[in-house]
N, C-alpha and C positions, 0 to 999 in steps of 0.2 A: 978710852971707852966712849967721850964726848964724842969725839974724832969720828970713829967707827959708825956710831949712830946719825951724826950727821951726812957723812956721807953716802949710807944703805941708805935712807931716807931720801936725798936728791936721787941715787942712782934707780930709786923704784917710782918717786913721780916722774923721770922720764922714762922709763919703759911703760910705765903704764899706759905714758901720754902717744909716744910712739905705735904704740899696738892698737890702735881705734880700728874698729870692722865697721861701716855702713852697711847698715843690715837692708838697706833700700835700695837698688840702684836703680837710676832713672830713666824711665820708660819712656820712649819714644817711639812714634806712627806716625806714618804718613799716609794721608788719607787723602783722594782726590773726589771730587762732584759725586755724591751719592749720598744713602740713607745708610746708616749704621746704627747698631743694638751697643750700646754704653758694654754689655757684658762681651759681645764680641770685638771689641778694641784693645782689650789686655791693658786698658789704663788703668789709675789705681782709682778704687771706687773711694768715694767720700772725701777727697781730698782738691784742689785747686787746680784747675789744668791749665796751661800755658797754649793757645795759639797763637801759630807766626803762619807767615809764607815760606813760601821754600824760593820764588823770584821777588824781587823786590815792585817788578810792573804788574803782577796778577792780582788781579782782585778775587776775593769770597765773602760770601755770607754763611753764617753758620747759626743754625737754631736748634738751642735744646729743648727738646720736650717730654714729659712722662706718657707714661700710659691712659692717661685719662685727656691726653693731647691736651694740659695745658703746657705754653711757653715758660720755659726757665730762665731764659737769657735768647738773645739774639744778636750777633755781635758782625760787624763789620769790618774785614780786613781789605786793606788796598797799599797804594803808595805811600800815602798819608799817615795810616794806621800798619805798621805791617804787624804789631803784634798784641792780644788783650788777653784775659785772664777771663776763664769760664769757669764759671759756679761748682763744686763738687758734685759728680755724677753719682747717680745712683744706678742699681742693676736695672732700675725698669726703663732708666732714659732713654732715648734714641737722640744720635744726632743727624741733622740735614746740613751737608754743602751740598752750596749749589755757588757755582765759579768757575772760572778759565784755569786757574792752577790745581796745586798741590798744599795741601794744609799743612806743616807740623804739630803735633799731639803730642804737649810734655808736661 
C-alpha cells in the first residue's frame, strides 16, 4: 500500500508539472517611424515592454507620452544600445518613433 501511494504520488507531481498552459503568449510589433495610440499596438497594457532593433546599424528614438503630453520615458536605440525596457503603458499613452529603422515591441 506504501508502494502504491508513493508511486500515484511521484506519477501525479509529474503530470501535473508536465501539463503547464501559459495563459500569456508574447506579443510582438513591429513598428517603423511614426506616432502610435498605446491601445492600437495590441501590447499588453500595464506591463514592461522590451524595445530592440530589428538591424543592428539603425538608430531610433522612441518617447512615451500620456494624454496630457507629459513624457514617460524617452529611450534611445542605436549600435551601442540595440535594446532597453519601456515603462508599462497605459491606454491613453501614445508612442513616437522617429528613426531610420524598424522597432521590435515585446
Amino acid at each position: 500500500m506504501k508502494r502504491f501511494i508513493a508511486i500515484f504520488s511521484i506519477l501525479s507531481v509529474l503530470f501535473l508539472n508536465l501539463n503547464t498552459i501559459h495563459a500569456f503568449a508574447e506579443q510582438t510589433r513591429t513598428l517603423t517611424q511614426g506616432i502610435y495610440n498605446a491601445r492600437d499596438t495590441n501590447l499588453l497594457i500595464g506591463s514592461p515592454i522590451t524595445a530592440k532593433m530589428t538591424s543592428p546599424n539603425d538608430k531610433a528614438i522612441i518617447i512615451v507620452i500620456d494624454a496630457s503630453q507629459t513624457i514617460h520615458a524617452l529611450v534611445r536605440l542605436g549600435p551601442d544600445i540595440p535594446q532597453q525596457v519601456l515603462p508599462p503603458l497605459n491606454y491613453d499613452y501614445s508612442l513616437i518613433i522617429y528613426g531610420t529603422g524598424s522597432v521590435v515591441l515585446s
